[in-house]
C-alpha positions as CSV (number, residue, x, y, z in Angstrom):
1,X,132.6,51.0,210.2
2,X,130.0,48.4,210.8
3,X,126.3,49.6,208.5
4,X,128.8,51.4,206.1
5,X,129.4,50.6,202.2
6,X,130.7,52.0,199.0
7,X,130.0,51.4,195.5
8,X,133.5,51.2,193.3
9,X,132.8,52.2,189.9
10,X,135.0,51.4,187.3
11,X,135.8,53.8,183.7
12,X,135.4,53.3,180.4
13,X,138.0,50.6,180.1
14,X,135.4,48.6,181.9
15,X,135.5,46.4,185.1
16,X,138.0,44.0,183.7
17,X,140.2,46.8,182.8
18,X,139.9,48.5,186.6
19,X,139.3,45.6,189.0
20,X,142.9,45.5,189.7
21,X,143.0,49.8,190.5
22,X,140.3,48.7,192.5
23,X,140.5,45.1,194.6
24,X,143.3,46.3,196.8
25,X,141.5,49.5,198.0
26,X,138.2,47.2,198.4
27,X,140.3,44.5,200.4
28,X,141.7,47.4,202.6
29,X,137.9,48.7,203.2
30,X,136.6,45.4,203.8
31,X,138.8,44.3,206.4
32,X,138.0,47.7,208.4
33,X,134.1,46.7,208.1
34,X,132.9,48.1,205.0
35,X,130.6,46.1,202.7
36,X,132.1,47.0,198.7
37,X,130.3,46.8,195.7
38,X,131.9,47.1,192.0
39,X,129.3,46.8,189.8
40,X,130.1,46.4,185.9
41,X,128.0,48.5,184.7
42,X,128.8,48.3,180.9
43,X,126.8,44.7,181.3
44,X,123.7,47.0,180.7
45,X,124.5,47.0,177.1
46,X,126.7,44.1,176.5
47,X,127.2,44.2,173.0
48,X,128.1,48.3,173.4
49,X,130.8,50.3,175.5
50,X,131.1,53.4,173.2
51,X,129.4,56.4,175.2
52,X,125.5,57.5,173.6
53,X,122.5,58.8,175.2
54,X,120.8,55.1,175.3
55,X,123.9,53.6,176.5
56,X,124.5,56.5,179.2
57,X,120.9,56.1,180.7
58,X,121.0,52.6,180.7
59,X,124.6,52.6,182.3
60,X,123.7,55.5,185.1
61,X,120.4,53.1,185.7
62,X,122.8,50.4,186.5
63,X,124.4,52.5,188.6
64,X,121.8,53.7,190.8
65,X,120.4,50.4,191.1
66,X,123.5,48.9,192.4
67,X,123.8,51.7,195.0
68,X,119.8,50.8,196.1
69,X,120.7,47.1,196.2
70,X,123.7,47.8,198.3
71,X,121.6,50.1,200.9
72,X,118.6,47.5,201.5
73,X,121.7,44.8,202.4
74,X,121.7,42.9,205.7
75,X,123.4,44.9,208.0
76,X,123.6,47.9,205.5
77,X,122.8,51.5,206.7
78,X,121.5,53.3,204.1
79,X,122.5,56.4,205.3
80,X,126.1,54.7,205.3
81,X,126.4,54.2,201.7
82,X,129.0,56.3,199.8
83,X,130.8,55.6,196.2
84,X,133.9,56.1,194.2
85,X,133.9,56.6,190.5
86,X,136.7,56.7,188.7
87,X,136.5,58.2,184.7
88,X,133.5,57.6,183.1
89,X,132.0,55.8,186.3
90,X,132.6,59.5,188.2
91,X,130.9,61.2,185.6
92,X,128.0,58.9,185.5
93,X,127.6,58.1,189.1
94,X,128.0,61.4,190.2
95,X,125.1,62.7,187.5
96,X,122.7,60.3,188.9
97,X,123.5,60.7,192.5
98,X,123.1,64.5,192.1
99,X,119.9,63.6,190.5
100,X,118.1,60.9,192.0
101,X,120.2,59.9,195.1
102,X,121.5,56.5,196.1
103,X,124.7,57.7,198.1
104,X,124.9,60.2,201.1
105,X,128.7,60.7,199.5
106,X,130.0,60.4,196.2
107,X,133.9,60.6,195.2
108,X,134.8,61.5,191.2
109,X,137.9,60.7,190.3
């Protein structure tokens, strides 16, 4: 799967809460040649984690971000790059990859 990644976004427990749903799936993509990202997104508005409109703009922003920073990678196609959200980070990732793009595939969960 060289050229191929996916973005593992985490729900509203927040990375720390999810990184364990989420490292053995990532180890188990990474060792059949996907790159993984699993941005924290709440670290948009560190001080705040309850849902608003600020918050969710800023959160889907560091979203789609991470998804364009993940594509322009070294050895990154980005017309390989797909993502995961799970909770809150399916809701928001999905909004803003129907919107504006950033993944060729998106998974809600």
């Amino acid at each position: 799967m060289a050229g191929a990644a996916v973005a593992l976004l985490h729900g509203g427990g927040g990375g720390q809460d999810d990184v364990h749903i989420f490292t053995e799936g990532a180890l188990a993509l990474t060792a059949r040649g996907y790159h993984c990202l699993m941005p924290n997104y709440f670290d948009a508005t560190p001080s705040q984690r309850r849902s608003n409109a600020v918050a969710a703009r800023r959160w889907r922003r560091a979203i789609l971000d991470g998804l364009g920073w993940l594509g322009q990678r070294p050895g990154i196609d980005p017309a390989r790059v797909g993502a995961l959200g799970f909770s809150r980070g399916g809701s928001l990732g999905l909004d803003g990859v129907l919107e504006e793009g950033g993944a060729q595939a998106f998974v809600g969960v």
